[in-house]
N, C-alpha and C positions, 0 to 999 in steps of 0.2 A: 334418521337422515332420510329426506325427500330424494329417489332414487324413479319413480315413475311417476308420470303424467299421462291419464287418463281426458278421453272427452265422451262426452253421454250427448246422443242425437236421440229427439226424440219421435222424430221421422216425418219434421213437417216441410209439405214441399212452401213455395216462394206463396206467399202472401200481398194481397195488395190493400192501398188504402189502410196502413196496421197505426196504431196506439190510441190512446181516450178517443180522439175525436174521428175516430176509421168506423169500420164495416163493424157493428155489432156481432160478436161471434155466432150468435144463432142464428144470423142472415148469410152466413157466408157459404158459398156453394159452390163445387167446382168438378168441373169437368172429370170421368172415369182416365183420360188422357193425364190432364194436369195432375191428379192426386198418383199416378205412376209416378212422376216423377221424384217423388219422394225415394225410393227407391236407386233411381240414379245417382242423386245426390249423395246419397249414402257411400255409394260405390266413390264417386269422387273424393268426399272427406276422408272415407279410408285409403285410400291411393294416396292422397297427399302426408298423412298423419306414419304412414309407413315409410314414407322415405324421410320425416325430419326424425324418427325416433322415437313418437309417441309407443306407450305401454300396452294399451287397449282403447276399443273402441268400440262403445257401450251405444246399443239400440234398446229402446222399447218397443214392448207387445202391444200392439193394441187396435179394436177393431170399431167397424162405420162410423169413421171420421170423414164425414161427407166435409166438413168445413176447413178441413185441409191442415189440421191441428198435428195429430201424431197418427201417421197412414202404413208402419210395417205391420203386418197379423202373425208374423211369425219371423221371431229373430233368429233363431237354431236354422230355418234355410235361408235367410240372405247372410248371417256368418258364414255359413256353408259356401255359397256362390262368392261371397270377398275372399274368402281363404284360397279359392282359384283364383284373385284380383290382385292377391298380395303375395309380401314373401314375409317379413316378420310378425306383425303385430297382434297382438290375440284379439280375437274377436270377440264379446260383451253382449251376454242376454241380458240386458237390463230392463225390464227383468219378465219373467215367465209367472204369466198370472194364473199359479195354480188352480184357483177354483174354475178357470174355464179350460180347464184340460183333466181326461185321466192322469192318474201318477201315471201310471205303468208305461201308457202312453208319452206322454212326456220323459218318462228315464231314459225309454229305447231308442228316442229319438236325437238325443243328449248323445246316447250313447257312442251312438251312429256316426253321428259327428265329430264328437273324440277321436274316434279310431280315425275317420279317415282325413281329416287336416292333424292328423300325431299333436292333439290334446292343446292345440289355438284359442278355443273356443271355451269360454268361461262360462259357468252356469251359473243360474240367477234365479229368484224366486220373491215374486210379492201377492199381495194380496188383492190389490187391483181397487179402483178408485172410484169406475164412470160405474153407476147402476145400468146405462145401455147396454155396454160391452157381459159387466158379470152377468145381471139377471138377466140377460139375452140367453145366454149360456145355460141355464138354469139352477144357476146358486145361488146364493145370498150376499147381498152387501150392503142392503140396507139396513137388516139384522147384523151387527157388528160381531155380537159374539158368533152366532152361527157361521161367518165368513171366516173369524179367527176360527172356531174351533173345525172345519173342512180345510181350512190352508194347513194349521199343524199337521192335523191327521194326515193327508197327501205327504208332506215334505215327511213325515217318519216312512210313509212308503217306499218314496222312493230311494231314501239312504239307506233302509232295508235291503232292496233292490239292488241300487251299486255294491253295497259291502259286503252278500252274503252269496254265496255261490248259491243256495236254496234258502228260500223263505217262506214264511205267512204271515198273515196280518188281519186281527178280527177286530174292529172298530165301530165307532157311532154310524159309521157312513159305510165301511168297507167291510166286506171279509172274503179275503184274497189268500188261496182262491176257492170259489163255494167248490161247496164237498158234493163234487156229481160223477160219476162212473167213466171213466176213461180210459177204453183200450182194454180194460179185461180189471183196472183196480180204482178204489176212490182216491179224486186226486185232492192230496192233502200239503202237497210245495211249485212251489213256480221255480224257475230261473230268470233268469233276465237274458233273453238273447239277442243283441251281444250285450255284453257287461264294460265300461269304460274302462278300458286300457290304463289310463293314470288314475291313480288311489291313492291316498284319497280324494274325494273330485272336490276343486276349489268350489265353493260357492259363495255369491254374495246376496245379502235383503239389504233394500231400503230400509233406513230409520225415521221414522214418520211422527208418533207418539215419544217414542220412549220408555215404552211402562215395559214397567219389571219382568211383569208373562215376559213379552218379547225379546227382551234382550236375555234374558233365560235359555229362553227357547232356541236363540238362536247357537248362545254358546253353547249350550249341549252337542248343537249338532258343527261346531265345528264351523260354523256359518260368521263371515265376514260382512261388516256393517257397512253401509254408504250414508252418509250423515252430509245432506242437505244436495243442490243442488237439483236437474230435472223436476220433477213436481214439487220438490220439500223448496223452501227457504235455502237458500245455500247459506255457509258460514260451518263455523268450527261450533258446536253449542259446548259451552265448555260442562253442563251439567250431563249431556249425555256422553260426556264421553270418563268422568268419574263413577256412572251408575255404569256403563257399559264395562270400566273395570271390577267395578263391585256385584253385577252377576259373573262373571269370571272367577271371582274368588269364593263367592259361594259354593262354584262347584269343585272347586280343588285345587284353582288355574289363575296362575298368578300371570297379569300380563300389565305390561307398562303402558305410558298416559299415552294413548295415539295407536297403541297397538292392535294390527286384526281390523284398522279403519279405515277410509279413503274420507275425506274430505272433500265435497264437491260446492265447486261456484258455478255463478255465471261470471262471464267477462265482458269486455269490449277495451280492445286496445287503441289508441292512439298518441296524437305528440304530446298530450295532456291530463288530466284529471279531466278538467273542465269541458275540456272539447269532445272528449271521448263518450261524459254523461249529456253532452247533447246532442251527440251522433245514436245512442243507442237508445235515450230515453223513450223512444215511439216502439223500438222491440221491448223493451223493459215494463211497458203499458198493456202491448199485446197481449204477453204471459200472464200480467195480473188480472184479464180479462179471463183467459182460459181458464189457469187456474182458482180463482176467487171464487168463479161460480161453484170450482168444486170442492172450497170452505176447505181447501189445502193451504190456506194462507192464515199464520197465524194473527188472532187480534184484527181480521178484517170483521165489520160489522156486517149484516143483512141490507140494511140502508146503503150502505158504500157499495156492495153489489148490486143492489137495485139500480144504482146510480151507473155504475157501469156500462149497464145495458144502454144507456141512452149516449148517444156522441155529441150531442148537443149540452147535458149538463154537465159529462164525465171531465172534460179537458178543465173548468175552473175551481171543481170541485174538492176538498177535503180529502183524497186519496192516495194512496200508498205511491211512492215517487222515487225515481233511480235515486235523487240524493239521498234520501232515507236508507237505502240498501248500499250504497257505498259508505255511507257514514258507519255504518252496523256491521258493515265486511260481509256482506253477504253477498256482494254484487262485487267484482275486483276490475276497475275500470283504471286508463289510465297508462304511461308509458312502461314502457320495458324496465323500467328502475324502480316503477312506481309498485309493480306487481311482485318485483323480485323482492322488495322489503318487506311486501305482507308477508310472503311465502316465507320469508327466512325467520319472522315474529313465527310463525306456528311451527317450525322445526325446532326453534329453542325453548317453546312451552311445552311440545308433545314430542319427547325427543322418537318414540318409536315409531312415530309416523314414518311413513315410506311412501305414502301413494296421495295427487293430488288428480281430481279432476276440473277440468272446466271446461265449461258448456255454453252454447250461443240461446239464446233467449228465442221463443219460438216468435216465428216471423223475418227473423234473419234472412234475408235470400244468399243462395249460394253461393255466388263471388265474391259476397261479403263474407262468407262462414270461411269460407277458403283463404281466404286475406286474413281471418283472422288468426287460422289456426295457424299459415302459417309466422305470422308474425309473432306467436307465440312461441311457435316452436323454436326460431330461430333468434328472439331478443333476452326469451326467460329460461328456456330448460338448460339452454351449456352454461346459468350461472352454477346449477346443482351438477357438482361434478362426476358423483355417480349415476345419473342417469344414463340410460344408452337403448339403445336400440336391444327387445326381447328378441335369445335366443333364436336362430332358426329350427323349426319345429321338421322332424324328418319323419314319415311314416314308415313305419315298423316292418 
């Protein structure tokens, strides 16, 4: 049963001139002033999304976005600063791109924030998309495997970290902590100080591929999937979410169809199906500008990107189109009756599901994200009657 409703911001501020025939994304450029505001924004969607009841509210990591696309660098402190904004809702690192942080680093900082909003703040962990941002940082993403095999390595780190009062860890990349003279002995354990308060710590990854390593990987550790929306496709895939049962059972862990998932879309509500895909189809353009370039979109060709980049050829050209992503459920447009029916088709296929996200397509400006969410919160979530507003979180 659908009991929480999620949304994934993925922190871009107001946009202008946006869909096929707008500003070319690699032309766009916007003031140290205007790209702040992304940040604001954030505060207000979460201010709003806690008083209708939403579940969480999911940011992404991500760094020198001059073009005004996805502008927070660090979600653990603007969770940190809404959790002084708000009074229920958890707060969503959607998600923390390990290869540009130490683990150790990144755990303590987790940690930190656990204790002092009494465990709000959800943790998150992916592998990261733009070559600017990782190999800025100095890791690998254009080497595939080398990025996977430093993301695993890090995330064994730091579950090491939360779960064990003392640790070590000797790896391809790591070995925590080197053996050097300390204080009068060689030091051969760490602690984590401080260690997260609630144990075991939630966390969630993107599902992106799909392949087996990954969803392995993730079950081992406990780790909660997000299957489509923010950069993926949004939609239910119904294949990954049978292999997603079937690495579960390889390891011993029997879990039903939906379960341990969240399901994320984009949306755009209005009086209509119709109305709604011509009110958004210019933000629904934006995003396949963004992300197309970065071959996040499945079945889009080289040629179709190339075309992209041009505003003069993009608007009559052969390219991926809100009706296309409405027709395929990946895109949930359309009135309050209209979303409430998809939603109720995927509680009766995956009965373990529990958790639904939707997200405003980048380019959305803020009065508009605000009208959305709340229109959302108040035509679609009192259809699901166990949804409610999360616990108040008390510090200890």
């Amino acid at each position: 049963m659908i009991t929480k409703f999620d949304s994934l911001y993925a922190g871009h501020a107001d946009l202008d001139n946006v869909g096929y025939g707008g500003t070319p994304i690699n032309e766009r450029r916007y003031s140290n002033a205007h790209l702040a505001t992304a940040l604001s924004k954030a505060e207000s969607m979460a201010r709003l999304m806690d008083g209708l009841g939403y579940n969480c509210f999911w940011m992404a990591e991500h760094h020198f976005q001059s073009e005004g696309t996805e502008c927070i660098p660090n979600t653990i402190l603007m969770a940190l600063h809404l959790a002084h904004r708000t009074k229920n809702i958890k707060l969503g690192c959607g998600f923390n791109i390990t290869p540009m942080w130490h683990p150790l680093r990144l755990a303590e900082d987790f940690a930190t924030a656990d204790i002092l909003t009494g465990g709000r703040i959800v943790f998150g962990v992916g592998r990261g998309y733009h070559t600017r941002e990782v190999e800025t940082f100095g890791s690998p993403l254009r080497d595939q495997e080398a990025n996977r095999a430093l993301h695993e390595e890090q995330v064994d780190i730091i579950f090491k970290a939360f779960n064990n009062e003392c640790f070590s860890h000797t790896g391809k990349y790591y070995t925590l902590p080197p053996e050097v003279p300390y204080r009068g002995y060689t030091l051969k354990e760490l602690t984590l100080v401080p260690r997260p308060f609630n144990l075991p710590v939630e966390c969630w990854q993107p599902i992106q591929s799909g392949s087996a390593r990954a969803l392995e990987f993730m079950a081992k550790h406990g780790i909660q999937g997000m299957v489509g929306g923010g950069s993926a496709e949004g939609g239910a895939m119904h294949r990954v979410v049978l292999d997603w049962q079937t690495a579960h059972a390889r390891l011993g862990k029997h879990i039903e169809l939906g379960e341990r998932l969240c399901f994320g879309f984009h949306f755009y509500m209005a009086d209509s199906r119709e109305q709604g895909m011509r009110e958004a189809a210019k933000y629904y353009e934006e995003n396949m500008k963004m992300f197309g370039e970065l071959r996040l979109v499945r079945a889009i060709t080289e040629e179709q990107i190339e075309i992209m980049r041009d505003p003069k050829r993009a608007p009559t050209a052969n390219l991926p189109r809100i009706e296309d992503a409405v027709k395929s459920g990946g895109f949930l447009c359309g009135n309050g009756d209209d979303l409430i029916e998809h939603i109720k088709a995927l509680e009766s296929k995956y009965p373990a599901l529990d958790r639904v996200s939707v997200s405003l397509s980048v380019g959305v400006p803020e009065n508009a994200a605000l009208e959305q969410l709340e229109r959302f919160g108040k035509e679609v979530m009192p259809a699901f009657t166990g949804a409610k507003t999360p616990e108040p979180a008390l510090v200890g």
